[in-house]
CHARMM internal coordinates of N, CA and C (Angstrom, degrees):
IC EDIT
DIST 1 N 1 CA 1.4434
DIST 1 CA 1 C 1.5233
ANGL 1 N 1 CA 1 C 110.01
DIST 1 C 2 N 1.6047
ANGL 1 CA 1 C 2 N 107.66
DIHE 1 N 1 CA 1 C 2 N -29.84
DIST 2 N 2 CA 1.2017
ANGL 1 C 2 N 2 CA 104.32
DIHE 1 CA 1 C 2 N 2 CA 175.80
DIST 2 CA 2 C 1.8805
ANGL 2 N 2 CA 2 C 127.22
DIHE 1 C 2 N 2 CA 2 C -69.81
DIST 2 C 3 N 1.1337
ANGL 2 CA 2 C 3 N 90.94
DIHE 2 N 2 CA 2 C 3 N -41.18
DIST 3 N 3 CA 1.5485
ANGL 2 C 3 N 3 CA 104.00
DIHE 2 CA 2 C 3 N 3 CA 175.38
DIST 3 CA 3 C 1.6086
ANGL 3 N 3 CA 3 C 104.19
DIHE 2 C 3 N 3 CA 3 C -66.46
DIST 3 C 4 N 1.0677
ANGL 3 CA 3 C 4 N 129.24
DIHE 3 N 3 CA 3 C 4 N -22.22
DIST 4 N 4 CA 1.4550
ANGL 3 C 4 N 4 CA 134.31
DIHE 3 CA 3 C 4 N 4 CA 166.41
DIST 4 CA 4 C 1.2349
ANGL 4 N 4 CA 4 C 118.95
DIHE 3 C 4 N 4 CA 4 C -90.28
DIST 4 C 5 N 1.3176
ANGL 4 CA 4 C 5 N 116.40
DIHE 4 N 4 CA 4 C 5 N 11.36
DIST 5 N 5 CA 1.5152
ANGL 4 C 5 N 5 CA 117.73
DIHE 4 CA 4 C 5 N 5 CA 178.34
DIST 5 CA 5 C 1.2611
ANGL 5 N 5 CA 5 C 96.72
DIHE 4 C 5 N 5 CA 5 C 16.36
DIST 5 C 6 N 1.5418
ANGL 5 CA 5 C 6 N 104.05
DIHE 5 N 5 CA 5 C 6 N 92.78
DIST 6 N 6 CA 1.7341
ANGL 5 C 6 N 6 CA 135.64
DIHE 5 CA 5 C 6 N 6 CA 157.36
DIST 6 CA 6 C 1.2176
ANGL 6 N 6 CA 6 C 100.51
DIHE 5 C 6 N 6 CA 6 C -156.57
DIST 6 C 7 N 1.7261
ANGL 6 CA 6 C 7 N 114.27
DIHE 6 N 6 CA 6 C 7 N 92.45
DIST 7 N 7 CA 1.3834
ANGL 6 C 7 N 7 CA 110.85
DIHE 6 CA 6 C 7 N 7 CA 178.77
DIST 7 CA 7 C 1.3140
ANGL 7 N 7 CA 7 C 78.33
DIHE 6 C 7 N 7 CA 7 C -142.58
DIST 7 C 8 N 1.0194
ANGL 7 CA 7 C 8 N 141.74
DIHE 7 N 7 CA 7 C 8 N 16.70
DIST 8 N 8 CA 1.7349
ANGL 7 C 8 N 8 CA 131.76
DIHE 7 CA 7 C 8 N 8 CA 164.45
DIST 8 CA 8 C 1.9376
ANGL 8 N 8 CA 8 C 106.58
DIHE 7 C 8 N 8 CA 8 C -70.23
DIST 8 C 9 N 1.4703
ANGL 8 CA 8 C 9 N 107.63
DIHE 8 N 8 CA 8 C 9 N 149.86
DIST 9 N 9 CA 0.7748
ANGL 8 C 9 N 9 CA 116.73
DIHE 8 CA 8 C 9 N 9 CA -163.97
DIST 9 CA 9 C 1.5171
ANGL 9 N 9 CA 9 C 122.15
DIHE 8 C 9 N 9 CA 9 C -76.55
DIST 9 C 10 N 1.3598
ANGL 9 CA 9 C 10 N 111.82
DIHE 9 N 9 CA 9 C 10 N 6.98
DIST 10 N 10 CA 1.4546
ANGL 9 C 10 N 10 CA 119.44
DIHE 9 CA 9 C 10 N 10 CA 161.33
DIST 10 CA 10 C 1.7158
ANGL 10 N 10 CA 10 C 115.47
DIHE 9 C 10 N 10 CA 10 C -101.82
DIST 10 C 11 N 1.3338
ANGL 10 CA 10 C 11 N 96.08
DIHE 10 N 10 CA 10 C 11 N -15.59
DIST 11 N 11 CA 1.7092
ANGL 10 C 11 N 11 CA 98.85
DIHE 10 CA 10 C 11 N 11 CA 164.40
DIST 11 CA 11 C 1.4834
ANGL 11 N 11 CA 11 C 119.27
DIHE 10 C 11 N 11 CA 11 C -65.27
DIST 11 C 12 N 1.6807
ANGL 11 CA 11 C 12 N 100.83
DIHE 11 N 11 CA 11 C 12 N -61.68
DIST 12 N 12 CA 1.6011
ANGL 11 C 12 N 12 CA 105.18
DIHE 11 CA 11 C 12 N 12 CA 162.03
DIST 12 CA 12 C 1.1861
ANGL 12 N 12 CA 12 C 129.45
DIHE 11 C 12 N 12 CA 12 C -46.13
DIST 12 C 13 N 1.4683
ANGL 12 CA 12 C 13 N 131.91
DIHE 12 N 12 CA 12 C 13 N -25.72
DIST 13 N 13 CA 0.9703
ANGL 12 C 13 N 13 CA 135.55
DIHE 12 CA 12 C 13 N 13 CA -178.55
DIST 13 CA 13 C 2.0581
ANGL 13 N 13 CA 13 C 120.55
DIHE 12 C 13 N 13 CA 13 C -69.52
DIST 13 C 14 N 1.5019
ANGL 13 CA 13 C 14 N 107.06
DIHE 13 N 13 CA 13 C 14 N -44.86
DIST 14 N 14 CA 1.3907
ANGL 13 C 14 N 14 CA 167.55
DIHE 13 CA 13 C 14 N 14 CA 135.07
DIST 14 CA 14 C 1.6772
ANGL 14 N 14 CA 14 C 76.19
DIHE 13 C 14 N 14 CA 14 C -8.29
DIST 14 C 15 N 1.3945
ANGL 14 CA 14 C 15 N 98.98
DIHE 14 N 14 CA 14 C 15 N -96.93
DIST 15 N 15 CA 1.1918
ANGL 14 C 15 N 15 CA 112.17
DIHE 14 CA 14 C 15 N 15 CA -146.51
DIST 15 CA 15 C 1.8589
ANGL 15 N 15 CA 15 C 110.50
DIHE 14 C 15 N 15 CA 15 C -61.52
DIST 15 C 16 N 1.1845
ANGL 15 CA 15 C 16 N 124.91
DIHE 15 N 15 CA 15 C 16 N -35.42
DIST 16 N 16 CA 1.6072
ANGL 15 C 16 N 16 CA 142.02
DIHE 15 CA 15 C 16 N 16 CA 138.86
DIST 16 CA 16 C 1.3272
ANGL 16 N 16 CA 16 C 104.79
DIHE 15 C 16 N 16 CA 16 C -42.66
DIST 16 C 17 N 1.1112
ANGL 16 CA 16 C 17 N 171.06
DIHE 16 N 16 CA 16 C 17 N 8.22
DIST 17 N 17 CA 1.3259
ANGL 16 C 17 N 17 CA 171.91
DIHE 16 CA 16 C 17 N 17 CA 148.95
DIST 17 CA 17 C 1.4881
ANGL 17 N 17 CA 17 C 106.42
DIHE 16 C 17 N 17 CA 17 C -92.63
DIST 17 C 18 N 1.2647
ANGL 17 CA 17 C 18 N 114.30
DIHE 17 N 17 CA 17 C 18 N -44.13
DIST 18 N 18 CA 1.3595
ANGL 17 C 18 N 18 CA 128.74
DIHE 17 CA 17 C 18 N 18 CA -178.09
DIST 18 CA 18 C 1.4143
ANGL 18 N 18 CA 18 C 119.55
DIHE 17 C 18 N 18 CA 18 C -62.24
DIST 18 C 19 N 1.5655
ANGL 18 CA 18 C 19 N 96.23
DIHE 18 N 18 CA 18 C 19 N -51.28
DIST 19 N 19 CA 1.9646
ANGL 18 C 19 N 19 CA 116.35
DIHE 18 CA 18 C 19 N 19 CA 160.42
DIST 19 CA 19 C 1.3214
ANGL 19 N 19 CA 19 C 109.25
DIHE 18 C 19 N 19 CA 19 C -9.49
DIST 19 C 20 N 1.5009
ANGL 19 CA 19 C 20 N 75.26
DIHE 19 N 19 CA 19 C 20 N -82.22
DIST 20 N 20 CA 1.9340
ANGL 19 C 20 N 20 CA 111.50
DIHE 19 CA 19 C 20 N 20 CA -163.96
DIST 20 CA 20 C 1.1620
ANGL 20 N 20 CA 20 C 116.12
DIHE 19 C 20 N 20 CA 20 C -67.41
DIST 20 C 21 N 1.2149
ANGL 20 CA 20 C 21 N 132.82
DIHE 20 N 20 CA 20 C 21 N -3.07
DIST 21 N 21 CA 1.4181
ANGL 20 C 21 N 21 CA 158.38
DIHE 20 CA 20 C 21 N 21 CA 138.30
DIST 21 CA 21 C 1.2453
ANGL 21 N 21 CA 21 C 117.99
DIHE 20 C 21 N 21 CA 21 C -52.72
DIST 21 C 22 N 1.9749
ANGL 21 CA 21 C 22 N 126.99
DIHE 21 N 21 CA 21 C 22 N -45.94
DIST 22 N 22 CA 0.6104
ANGL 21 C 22 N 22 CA 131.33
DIHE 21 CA 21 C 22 N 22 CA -125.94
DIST 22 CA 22 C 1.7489
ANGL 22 N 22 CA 22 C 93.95
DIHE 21 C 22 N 22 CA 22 C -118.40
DIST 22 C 23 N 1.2420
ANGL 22 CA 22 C 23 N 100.88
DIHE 22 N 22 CA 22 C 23 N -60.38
DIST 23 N 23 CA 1.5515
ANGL 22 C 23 N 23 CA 122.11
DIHE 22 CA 22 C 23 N 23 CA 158.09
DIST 23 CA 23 C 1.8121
ANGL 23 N 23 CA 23 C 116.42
DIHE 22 C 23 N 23 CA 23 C -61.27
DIST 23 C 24 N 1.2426
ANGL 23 CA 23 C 24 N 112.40
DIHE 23 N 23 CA 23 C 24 N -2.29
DIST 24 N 24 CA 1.7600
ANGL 23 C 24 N 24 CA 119.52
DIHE 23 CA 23 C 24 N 24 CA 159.48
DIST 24 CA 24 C 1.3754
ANGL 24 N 24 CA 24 C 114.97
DIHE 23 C 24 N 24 CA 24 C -67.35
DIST 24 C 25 N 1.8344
ANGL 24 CA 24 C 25 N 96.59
DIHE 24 N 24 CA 24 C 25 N -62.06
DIST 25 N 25 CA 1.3312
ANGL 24 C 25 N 25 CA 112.53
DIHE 24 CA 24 C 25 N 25 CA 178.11
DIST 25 CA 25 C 1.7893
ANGL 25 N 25 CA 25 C 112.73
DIHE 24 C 25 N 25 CA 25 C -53.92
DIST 25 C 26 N 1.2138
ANGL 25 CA 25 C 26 N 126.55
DIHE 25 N 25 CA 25 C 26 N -40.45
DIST 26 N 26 CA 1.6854
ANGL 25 C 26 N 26 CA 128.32
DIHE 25 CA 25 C 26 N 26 CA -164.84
DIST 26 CA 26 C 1.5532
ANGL 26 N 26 CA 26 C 78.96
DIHE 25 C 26 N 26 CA 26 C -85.04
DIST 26 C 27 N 1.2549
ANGL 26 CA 26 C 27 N 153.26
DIHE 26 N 26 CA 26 C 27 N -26.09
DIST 27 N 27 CA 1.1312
ANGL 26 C 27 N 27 CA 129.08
DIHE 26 CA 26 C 27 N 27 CA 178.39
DIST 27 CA 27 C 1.8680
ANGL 27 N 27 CA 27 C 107.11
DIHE 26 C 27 N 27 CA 27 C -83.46
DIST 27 C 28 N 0.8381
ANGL 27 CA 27 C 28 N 94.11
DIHE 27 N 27 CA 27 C 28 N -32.54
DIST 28 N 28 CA 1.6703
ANGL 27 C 28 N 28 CA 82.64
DIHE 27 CA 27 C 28 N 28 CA 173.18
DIST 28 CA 28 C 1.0496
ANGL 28 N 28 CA 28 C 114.22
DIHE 27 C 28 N 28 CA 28 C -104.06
DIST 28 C 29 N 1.7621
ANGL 28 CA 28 C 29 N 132.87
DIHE 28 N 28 CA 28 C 29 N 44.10
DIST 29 N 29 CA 1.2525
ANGL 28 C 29 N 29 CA 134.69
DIHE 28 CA 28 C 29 N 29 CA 155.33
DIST 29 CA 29 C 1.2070
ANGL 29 N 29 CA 29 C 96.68
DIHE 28 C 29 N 29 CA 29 C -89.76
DIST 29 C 30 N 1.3575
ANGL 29 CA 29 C 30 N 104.45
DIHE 29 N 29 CA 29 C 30 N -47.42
DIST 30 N 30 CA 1.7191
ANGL 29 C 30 N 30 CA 120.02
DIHE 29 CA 29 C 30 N 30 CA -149.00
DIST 30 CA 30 C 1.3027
ANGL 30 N 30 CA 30 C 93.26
DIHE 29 C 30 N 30 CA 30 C -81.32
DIST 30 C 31 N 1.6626
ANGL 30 CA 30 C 31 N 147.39
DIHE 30 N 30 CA 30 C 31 N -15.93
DIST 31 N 31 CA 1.3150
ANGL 30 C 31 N 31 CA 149.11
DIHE 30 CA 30 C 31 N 31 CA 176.05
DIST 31 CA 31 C 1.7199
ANGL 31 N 31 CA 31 C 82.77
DIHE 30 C 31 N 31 CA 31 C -72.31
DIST 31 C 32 N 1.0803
ANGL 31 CA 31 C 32 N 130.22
DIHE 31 N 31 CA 31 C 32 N -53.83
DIST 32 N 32 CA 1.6662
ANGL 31 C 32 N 32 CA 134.14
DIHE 31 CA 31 C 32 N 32 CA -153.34
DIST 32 CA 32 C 1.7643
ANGL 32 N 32 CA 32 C 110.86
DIHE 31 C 32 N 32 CA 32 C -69.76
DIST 32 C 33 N 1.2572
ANGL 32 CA 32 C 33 N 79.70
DIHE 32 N 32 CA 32 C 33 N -29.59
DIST 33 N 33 CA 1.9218
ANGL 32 C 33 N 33 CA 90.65
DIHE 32 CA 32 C 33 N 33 CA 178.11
DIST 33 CA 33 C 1.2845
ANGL 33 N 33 CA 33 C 108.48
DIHE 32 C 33 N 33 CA 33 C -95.94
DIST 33 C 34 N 1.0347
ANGL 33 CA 33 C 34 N 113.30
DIHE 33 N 33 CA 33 C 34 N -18.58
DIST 34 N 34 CA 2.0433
ANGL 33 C 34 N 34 CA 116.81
DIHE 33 CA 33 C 34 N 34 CA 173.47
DIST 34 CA 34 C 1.2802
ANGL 34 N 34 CA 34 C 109.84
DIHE 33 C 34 N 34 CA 34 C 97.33
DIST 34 C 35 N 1.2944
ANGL 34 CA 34 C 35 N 102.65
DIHE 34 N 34 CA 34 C 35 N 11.15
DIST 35 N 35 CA 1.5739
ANGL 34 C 35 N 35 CA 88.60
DIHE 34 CA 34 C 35 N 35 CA 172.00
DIST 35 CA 35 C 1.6523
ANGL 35 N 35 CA 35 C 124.06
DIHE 34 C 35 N 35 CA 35 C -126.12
DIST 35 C 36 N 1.3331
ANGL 35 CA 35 C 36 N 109.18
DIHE 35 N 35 CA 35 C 36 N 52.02
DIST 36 N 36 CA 1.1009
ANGL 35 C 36 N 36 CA 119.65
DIHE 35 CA 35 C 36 N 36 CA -166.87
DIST 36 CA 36 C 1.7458
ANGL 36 N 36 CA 36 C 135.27
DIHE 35 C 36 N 36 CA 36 C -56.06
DIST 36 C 37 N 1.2080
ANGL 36 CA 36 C 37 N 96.26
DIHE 36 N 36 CA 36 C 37 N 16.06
DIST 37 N 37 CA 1.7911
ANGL 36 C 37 N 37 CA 114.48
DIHE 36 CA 36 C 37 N 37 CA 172.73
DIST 37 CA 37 C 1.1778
ANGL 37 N 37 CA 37 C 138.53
DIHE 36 C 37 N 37 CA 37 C -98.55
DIST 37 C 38 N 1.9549
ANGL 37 CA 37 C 38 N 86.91
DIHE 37 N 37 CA 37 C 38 N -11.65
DIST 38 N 38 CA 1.2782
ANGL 37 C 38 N 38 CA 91.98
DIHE 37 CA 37 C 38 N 38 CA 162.53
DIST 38 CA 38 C 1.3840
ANGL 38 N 38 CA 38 C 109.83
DIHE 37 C 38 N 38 CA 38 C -151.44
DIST 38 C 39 N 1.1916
ANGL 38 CA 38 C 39 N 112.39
DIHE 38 N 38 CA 38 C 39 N 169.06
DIST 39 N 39 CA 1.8142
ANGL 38 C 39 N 39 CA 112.87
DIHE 38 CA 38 C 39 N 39 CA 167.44
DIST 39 CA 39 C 1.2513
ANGL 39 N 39 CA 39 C 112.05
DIHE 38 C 39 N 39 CA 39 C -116.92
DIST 39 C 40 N 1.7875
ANGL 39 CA 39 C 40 N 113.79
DIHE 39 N 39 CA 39 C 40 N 128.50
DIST 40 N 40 CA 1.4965
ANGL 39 C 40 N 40 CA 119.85
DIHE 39 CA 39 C 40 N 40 CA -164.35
DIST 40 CA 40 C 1.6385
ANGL 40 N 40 CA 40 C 110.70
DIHE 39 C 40 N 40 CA 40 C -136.42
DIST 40 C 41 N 0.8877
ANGL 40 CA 40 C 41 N 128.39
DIHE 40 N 40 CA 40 C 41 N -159.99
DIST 41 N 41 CA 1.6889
ANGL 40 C 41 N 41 CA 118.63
DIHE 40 CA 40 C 41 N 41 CA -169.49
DIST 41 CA 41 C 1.8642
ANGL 41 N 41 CA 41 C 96.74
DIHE 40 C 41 N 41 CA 41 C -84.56
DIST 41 C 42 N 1.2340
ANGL 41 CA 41 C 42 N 125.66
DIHE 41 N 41 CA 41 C 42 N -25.68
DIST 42 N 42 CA 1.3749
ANGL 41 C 42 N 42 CA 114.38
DIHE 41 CA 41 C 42 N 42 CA -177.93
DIST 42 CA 42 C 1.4904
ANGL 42 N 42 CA 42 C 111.42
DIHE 41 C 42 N 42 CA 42 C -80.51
DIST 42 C 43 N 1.3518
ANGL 42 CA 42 C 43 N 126.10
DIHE 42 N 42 CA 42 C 43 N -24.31
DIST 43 N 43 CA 1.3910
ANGL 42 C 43 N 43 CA 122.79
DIHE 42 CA 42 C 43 N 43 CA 142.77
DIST 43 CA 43 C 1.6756
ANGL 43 N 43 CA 43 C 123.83
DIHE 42 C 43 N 43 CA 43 C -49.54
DIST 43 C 44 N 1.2654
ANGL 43 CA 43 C 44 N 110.65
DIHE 43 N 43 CA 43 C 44 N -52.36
DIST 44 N 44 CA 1.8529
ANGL 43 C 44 N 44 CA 102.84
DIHE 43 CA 43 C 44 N 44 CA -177.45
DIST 44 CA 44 C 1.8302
ANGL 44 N 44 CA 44 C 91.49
DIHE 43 C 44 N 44 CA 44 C -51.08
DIST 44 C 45 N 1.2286
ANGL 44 CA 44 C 45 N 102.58
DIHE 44 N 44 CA 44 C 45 N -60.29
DIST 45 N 45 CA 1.5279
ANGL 44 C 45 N 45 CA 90.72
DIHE 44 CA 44 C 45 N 45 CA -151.97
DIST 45 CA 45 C 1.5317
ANGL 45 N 45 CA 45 C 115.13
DIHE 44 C 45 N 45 CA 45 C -65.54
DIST 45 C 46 N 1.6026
ANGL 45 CA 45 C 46 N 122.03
DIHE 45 N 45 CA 45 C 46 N -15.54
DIST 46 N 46 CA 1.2993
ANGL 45 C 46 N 46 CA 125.73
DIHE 45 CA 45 C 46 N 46 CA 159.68
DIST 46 CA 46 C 1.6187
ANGL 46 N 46 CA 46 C 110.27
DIHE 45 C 46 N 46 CA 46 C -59.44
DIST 46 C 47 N 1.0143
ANGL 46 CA 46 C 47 N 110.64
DIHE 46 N 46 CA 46 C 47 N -49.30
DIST 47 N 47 CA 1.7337
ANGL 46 C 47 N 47 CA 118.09
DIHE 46 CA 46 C 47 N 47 CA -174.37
DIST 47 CA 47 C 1.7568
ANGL 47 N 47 CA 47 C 103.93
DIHE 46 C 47 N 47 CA 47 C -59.90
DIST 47 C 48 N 1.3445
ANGL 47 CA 47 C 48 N 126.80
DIHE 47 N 47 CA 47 C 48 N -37.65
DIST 48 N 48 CA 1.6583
ANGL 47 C 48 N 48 CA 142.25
DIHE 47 CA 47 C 48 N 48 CA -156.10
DIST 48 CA 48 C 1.5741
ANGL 48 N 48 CA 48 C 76.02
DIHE 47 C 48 N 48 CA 48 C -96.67
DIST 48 C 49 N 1.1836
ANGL 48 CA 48 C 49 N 142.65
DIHE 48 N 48 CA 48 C 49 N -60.76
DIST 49 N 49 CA 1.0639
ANGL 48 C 49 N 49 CA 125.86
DIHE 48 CA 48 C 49 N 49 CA -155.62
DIST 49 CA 49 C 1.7370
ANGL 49 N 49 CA 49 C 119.19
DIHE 48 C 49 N 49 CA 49 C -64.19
DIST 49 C 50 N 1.7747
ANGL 49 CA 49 C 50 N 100.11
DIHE 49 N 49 CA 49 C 50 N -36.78
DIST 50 N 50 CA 1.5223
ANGL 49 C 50 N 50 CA 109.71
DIHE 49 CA 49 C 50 N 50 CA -176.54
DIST 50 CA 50 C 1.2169
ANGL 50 N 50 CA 50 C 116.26
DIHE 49 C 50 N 50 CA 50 C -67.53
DIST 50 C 51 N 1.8136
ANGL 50 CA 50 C 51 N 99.88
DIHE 50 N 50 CA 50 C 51 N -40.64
DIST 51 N 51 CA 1.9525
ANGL 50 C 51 N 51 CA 100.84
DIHE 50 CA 50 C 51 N 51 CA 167.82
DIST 51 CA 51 C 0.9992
ANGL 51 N 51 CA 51 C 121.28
DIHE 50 C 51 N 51 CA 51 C -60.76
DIST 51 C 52 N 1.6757
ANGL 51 CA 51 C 52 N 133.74
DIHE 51 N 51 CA 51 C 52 N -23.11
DIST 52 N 52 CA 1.2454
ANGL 51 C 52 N 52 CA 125.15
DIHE 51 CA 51 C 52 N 52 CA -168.10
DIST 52 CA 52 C 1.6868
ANGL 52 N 52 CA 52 C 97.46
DIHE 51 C 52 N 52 CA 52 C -80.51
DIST 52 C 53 N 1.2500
ANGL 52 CA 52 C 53 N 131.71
DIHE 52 N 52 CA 52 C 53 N -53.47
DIST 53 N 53 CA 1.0902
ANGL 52 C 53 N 53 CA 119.75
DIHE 52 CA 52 C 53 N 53 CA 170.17
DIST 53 CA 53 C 1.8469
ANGL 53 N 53 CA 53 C 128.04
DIHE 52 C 53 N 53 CA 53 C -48.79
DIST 53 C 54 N 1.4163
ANGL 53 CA 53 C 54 N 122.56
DIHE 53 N 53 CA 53 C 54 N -29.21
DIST 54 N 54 CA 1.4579
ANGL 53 C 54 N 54 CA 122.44
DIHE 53 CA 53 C 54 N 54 CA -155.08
DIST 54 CA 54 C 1.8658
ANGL 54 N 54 CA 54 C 73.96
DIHE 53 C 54 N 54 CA 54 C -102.05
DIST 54 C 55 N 0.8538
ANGL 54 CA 54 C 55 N 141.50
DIHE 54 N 54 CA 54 C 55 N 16.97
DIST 55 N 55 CA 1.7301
ANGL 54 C 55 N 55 CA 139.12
DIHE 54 CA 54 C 55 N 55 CA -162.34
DIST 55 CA 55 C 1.8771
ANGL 55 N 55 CA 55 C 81.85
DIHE 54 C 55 N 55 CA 55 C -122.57
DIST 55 C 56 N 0.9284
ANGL 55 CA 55 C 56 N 134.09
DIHE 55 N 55 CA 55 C 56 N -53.34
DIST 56 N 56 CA 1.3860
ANGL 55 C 56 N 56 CA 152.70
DIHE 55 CA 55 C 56 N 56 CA -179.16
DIST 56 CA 56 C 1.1454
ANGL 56 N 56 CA 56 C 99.40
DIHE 55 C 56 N 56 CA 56 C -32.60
DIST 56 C 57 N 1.1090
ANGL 56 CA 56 C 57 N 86.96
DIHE 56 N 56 CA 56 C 57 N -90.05
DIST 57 N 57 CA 1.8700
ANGL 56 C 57 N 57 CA 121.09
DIHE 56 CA 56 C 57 N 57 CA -177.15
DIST 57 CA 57 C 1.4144
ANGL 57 N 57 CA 57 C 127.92
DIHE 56 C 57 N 57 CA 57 C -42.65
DIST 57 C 58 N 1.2631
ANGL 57 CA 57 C 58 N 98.22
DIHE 57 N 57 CA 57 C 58 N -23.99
DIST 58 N 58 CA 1.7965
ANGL 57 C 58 N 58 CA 112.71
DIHE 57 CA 57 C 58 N 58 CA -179.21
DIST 58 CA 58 C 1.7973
ANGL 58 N 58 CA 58 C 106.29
DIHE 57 C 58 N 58 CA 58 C -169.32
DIST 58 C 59 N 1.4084
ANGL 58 CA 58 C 59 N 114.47
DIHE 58 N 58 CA 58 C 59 N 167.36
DIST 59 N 59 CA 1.1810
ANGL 58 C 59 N 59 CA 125.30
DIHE 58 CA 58 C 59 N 59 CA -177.63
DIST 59 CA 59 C 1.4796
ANGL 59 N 59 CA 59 C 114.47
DIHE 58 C 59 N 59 CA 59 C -61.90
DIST 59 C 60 N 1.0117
ANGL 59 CA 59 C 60 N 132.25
DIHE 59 N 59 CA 59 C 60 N 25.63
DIST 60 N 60 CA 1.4936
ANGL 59 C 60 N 60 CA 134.60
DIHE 59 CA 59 C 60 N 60 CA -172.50
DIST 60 CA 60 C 1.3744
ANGL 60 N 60 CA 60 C 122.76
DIHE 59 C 60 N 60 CA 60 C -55.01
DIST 60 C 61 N 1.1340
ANGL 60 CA 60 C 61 N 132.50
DIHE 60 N 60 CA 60 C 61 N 112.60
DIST 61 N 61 CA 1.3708
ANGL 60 C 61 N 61 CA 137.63
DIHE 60 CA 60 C 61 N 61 CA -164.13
DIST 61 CA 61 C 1.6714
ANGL 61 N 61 CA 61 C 114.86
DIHE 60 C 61 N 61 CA 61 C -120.82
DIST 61 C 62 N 1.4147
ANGL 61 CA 61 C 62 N 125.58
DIHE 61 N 61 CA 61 C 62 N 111.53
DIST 62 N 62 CA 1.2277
ANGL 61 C 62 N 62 CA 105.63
DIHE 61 CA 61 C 62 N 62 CA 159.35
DIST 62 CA 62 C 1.5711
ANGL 62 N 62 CA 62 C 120.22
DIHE 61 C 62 N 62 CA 62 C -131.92
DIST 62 C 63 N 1.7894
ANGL 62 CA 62 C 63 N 99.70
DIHE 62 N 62 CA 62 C 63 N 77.88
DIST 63 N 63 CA 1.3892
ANGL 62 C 63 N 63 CA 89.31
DIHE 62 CA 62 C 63 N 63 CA -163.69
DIST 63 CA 63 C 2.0633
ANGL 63 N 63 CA 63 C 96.32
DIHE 62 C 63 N 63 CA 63 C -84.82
DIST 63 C 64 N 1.5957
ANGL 63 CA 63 C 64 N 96.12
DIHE 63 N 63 CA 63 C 64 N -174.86
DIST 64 N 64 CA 1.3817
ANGL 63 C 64 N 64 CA 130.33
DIHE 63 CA 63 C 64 N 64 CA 5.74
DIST 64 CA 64 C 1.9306
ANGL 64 N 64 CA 64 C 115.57
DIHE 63 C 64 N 64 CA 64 C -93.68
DIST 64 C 65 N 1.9529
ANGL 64 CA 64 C 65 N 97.59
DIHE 64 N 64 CA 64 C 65 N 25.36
DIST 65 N 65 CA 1.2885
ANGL 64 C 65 N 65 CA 86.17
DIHE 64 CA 64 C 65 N 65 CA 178.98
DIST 65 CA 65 C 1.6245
ANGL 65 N 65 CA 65 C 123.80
DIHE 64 C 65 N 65 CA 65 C -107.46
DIST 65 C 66 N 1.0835
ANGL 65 CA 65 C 66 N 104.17
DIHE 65 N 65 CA 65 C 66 N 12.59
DIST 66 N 66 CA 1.9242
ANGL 65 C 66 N 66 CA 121.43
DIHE 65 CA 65 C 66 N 66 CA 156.20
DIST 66 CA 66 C 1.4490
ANGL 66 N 66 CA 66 C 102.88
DIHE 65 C 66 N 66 CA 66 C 175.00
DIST 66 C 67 N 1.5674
ANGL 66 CA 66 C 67 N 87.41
DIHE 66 N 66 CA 66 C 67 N 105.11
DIST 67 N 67 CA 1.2467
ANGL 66 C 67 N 67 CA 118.56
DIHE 66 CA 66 C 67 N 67 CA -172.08
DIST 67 CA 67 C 2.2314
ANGL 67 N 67 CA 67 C 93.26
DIHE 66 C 67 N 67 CA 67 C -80.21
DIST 67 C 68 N 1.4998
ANGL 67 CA 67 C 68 N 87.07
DIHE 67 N 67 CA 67 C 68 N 147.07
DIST 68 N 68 CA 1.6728
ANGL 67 C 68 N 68 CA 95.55
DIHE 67 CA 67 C 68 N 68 CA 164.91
DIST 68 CA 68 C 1.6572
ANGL 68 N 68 CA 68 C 122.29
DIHE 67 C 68 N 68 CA 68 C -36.48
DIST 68 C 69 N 1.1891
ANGL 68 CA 68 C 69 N 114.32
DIHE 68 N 68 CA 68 C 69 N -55.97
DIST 69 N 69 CA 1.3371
ANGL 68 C 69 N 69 CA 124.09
DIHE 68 CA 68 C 69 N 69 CA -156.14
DIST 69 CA 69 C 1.8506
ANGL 69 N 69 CA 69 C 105.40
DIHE 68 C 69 N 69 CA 69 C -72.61
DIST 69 C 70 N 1.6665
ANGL 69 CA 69 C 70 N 122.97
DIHE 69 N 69 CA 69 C 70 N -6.25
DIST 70 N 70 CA 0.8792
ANGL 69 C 70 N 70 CA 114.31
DIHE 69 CA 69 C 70 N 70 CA -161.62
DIST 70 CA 70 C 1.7673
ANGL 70 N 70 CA 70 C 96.99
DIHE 69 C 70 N 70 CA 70 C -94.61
DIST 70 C 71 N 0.9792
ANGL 70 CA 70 C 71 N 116.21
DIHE 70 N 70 CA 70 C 71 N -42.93
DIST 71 N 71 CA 1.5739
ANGL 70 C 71 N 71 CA 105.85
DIHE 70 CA 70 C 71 N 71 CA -178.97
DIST 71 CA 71 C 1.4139
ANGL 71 N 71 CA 71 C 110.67
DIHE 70 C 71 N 71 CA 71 C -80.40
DIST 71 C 72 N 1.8599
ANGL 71 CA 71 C 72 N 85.82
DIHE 71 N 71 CA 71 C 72 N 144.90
DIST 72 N 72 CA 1.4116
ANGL 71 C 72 N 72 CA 105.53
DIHE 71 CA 71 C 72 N 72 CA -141.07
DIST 72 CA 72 C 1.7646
ANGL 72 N 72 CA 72 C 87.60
DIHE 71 C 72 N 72 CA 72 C -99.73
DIST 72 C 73 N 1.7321
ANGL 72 CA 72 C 73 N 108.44
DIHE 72 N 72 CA 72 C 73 N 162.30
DIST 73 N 73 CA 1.6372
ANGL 72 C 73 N 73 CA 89.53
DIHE 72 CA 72 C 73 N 73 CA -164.83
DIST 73 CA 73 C 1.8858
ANGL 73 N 73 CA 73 C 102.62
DIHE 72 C 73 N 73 CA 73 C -92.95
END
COOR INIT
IC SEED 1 N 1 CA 1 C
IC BUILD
């Protein structure tokens, strides 16, 4: 965020919204895989995999922890 000079306080804010957004989704991977007690690397990559598709499909943005521009078409 820093190298992007987005440290204004609606960025931070942004970017905390994004979290909890972010850590929703790894909780309902890991509900999807059955193992909902914990979150482990077969969750990230279930969670990376669903964004890369719903990022596809529509403008979906959750930076600054996967920003639009990174999936490739």
């Amino acid at each position: 965020m820093i190298r992007q000079n987005r440290v204004e306080p609606q960025d931070v804010m942004l970017a905390h919204t994004n979290l909890i957004k972010l850590i929703r989704l790894l909780k309902q991977e890991a509900f999807y895989l059955g193992h909902p007690l914990r979150l482990d690397n077969n969750t990230l990559r279930a969670t990376k995999k669903r964004l890369r598709l719903r990022a596809s499909a529509t403008a979906f943005e959750l930076w600054p922890f996967w920003p639009h521009n990174f999936v490739a078409p």
